[in-house]
C-alpha positions in Angstrom: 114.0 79.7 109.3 113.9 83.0 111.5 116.7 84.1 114.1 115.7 85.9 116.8 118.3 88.1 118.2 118.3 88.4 122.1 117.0 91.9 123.3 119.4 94.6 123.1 121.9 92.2 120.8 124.5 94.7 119.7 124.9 95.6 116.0 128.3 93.7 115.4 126.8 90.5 116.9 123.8 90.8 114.5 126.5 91.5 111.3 128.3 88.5 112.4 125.2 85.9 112.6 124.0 87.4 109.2 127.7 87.1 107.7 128.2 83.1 109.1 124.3 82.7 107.5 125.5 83.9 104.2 128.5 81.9 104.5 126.7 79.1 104.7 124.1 80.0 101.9 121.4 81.2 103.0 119.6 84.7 101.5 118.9 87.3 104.7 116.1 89.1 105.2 116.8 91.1 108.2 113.8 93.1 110.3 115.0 95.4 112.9 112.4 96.0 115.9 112.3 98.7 118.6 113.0 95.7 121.0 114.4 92.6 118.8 116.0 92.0 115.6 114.5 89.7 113.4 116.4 87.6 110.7 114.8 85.7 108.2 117.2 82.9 106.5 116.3 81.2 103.3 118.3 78.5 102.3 119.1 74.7 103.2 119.4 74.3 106.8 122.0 71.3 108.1 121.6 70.5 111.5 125.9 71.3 112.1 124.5 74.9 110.3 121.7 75.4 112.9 123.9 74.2 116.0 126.7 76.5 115.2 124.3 79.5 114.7 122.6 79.2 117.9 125.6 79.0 119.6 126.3 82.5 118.1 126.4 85.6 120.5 123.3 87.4 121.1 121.2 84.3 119.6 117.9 84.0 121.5 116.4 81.2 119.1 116.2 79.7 115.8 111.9 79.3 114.4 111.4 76.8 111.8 109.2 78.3 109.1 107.1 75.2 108.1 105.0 76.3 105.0 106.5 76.4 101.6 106.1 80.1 100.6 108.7 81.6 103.4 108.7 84.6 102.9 105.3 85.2 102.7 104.1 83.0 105.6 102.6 85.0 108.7 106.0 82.9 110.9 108.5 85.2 109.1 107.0 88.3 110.0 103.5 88.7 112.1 102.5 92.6 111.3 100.8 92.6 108.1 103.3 94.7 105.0 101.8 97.8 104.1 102.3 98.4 100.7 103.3 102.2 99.5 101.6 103.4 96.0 102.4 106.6 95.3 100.7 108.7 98.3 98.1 105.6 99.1 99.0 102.9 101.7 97.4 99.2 101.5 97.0 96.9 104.8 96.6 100.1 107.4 94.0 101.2 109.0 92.1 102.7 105.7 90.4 100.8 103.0 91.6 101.0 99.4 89.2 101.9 96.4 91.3 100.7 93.2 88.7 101.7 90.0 88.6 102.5 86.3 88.1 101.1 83.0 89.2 97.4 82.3 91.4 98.8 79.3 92.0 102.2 78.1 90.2 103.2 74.7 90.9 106.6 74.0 91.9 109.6 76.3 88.6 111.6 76.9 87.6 107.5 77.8 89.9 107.6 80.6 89.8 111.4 81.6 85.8 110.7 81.9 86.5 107.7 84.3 89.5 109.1 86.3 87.2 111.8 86.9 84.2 109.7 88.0 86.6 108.3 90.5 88.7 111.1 92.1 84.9 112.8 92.2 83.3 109.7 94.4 86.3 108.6 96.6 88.5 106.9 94.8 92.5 106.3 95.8 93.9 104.2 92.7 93.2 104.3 89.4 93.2 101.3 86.9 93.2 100.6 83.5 94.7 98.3 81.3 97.6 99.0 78.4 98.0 95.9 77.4 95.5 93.3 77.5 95.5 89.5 77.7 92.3 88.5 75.8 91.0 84.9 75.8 90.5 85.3 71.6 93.6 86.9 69.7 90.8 88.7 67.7 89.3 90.8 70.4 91.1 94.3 71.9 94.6 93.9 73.1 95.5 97.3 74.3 96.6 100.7 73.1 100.2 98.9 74.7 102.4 102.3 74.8 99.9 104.7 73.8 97.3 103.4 76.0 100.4 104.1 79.3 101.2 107.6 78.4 97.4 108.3 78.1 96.8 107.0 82.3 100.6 108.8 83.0 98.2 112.0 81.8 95.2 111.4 83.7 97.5 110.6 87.0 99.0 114.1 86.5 95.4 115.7 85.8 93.4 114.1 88.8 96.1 113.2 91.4 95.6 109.5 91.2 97.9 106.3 91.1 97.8 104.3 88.6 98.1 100.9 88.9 98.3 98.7 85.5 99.3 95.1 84.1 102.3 94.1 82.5 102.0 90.9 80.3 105.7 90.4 78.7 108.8 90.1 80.8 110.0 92.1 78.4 107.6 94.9 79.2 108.5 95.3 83.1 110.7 98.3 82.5 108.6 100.2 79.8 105.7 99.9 81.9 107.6 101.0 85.0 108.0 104.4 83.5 104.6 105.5 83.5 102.9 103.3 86.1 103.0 103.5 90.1 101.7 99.6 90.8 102.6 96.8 88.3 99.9 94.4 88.3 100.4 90.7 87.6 96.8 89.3 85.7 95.0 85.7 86.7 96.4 84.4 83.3 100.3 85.0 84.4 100.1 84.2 88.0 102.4 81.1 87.4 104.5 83.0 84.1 107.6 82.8 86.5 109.9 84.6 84.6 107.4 87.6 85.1 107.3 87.1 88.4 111.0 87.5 88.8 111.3 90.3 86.8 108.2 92.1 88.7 110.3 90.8 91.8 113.7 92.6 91.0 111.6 96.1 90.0 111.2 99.2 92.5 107.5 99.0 92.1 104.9 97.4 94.6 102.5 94.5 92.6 99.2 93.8 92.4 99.4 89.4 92.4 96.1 88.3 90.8 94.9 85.1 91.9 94.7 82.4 88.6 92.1 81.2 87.2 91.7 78.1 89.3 94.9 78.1 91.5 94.7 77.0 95.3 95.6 79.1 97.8 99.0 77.8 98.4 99.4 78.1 94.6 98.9 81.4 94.6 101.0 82.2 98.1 104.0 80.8 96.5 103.5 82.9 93.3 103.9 85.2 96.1 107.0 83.8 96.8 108.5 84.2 94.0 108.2 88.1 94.0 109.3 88.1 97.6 112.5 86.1 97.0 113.7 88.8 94.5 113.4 91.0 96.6 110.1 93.0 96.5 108.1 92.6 99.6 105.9 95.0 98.7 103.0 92.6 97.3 99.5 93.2 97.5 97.5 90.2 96.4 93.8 90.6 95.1 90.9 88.0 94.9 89.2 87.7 92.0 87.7 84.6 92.1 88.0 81.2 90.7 86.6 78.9 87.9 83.9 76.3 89.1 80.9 74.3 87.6 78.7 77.8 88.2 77.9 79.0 84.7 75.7 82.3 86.1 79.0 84.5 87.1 81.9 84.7 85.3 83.9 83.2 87.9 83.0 82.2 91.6 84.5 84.6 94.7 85.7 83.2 97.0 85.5 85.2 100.0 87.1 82.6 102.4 89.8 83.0 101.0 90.1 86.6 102.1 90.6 86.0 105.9 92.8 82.6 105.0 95.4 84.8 103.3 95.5 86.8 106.3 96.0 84.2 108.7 98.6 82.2 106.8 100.7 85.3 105.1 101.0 88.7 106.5 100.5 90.6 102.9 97.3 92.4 102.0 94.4 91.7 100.0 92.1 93.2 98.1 89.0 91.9 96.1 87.8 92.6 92.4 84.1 91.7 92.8 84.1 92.5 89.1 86.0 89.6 87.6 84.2 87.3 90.1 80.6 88.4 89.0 80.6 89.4 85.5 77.7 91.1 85.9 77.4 94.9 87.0 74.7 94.6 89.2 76.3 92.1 91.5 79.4 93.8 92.3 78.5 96.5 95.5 77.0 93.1 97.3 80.4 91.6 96.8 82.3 94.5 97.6 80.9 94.6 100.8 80.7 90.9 101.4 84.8 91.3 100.8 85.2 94.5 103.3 82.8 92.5 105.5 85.2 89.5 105.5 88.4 91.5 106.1 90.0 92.9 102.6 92.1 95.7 102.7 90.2 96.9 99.4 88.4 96.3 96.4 89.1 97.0 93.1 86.3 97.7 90.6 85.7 98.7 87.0 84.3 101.5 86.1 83.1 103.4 82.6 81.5 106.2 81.3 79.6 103.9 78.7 79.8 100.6 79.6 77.7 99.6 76.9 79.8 101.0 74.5 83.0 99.5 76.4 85.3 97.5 74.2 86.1 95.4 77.1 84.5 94.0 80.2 80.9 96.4 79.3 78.5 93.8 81.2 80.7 93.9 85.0 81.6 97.7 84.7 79.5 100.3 87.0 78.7 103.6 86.0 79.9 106.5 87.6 76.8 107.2 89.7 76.5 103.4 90.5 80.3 103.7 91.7 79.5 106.8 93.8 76.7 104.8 95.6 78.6 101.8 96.5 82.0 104.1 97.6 79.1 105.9 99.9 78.2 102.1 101.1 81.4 101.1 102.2 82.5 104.3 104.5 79.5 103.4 106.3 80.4 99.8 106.6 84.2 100.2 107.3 83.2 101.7 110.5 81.2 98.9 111.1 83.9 96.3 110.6 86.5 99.0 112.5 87.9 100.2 109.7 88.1 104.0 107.7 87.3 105.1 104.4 89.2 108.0 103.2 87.7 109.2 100.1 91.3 110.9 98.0 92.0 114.5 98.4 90.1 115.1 101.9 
């Protein structure tokens, strides 16, 4: 549930309903407005709990939060998070271009790609150290190796890096070189990552899973947020269905759902949904069109040579085109487009 504190409630009234709140049980979240202070209560509510906190001094009302993921839901708090990585905000005013490689291969690999995106517009870098592969034959991932090679190209070209963590176990190693931790479609419901990604000082990139709902995927969400870290970003990458053409089916509606039942941000990876390289700038701008905060695509020097994820990664002058597409079409939807370093 959410208190809301009358205006001008004084600081030792607001200490006293968070105290008798934690006294009771509940975990606090507390928001503190130019006009009204916010507190967000998690826990079991009793009716003799809610009757003796409204009762409290400077108390305007009590708001059930009806949805399952509380913390997330668009009741608890109604401005949408923006989400801090490194220099680079997500869920402003500005759209977010997250691109690189889908795993790192080699340095001059990544320089070559880091540099293709810094050059067109880019604001995040990606790549992947270790990598969950659907056969235990294919390329898992320089793992170590392949994170001290993107800490480099971050120091070289001035970009975030924003990279998945598989293990648990791997939360704090990876912590050390990345600036985003991101959780893949195959571990959206590994809850023990989820609580360790939720206890770290790093924002997340939430994936959606392979064929999770919504709500699924909002109280994935939840998990992170009940640890602690609010600062989430959740990104689209569409979902398994009978269409055998793309790799997986985006689903865009679910861009301006998220918005109107949680108040995080969201960003697409047209990549993952198509498969197919030729595909991705329509979706990107179907997903800008619809709302997202950002995209995320792949991107490669030689994507026929690629040892992952060739077939759905643009080249560096096909990324340059479709970064060129979508300033003109942020203005169209109100929004901006802020290549990095202008």
């Amino acid at each position: 549930m959410i208190v809301v504190m009358r205006e001008g409630a004084g600081r030792q009234e607001i200490e006293n309903v968070v105290a008798r709140l934690r006294e009771y049980g509940f975990s606090i979240h507390l928001s503190e407005g130019v006009e009204r202070t916010i507190i967000g209560a998690i826990g079991e509510k009793k009716p003799i709990y809610l009757q003796s906190i409204e009762a409290m001094d400077g108390v305007e009302k009590l708001v059930p939060i009806l949805e399952p993921y509380k913390l997330v839901s668009r009741s608890f708090q109604n401005d949408t998070t923006v989400v801090n990585v490194g220099s680079v905000t997500i869920g402003g005013p500005e759209l977010v271009v997250m691109a690189g490689p889908c795993a790192v291969e080699n340095e001059e690999q990544l320089f070559a790609a880091a540099k293709a995106v810094k050059e067109a517009g880019g604001h995040i870098l990606r790549g992947g150290a270790f990598k969950p592969r659907t056969s235990p034959y294919s390329f898992q991932g320089l793992e170590e190796e392949g994170l001290k090679i993107l800490a480099a190209a971050r120091d070289e070209f001035g970009l975030p890096v924003v990279t998945e963590v598989v293990n648990p176990r791997d939360v704090e190693l990876v912590e050390q070189y990345a600036d985003m931790l991101q959780v893949g479609a195959r571990n959206m419901q590994n809850f023990t990552l989820l609580r360790e990604v939720g206890r770290s000082r790093l924002p997340v990139l939430l994936k959606r899973g392979l064929a999770a709902t919504v709500e699924e995927w909002l109280m994935a969400a939840e998990y992170i947020l009940s640890e602690g870290n609010m600062q989430v970003v959740l990104c689209e990458r569409g979902i398994r269905t009978y269409e055998t053409k793309t790799r997986n089916t985006l689903d865009i509606s679910a861009v301006p759902l998220v918005k109107e039942l949680g108040h995080l941000p969201i960003i697409v990876d047209p990549s993952h949904a198509a498969g197919r390289w030729r595909l991705v700038p329509s979706l990107a701008k179907a997903a800008v069109a619809a709302g997202a905060d950002g995209i995320m695509v792949e991107v490669h020097p030689d994507p026929q040579h690629a040892l992952s994820d060739g077939p759905q990664s643009l080249r560096p002058d096909h990324f340059k085109d479709l970064v060129d597409e979508l300033k003109a079409l942020a203005q169209v939807v109100g929004r901006k487009l802020v290549a990095s370093g202008e």
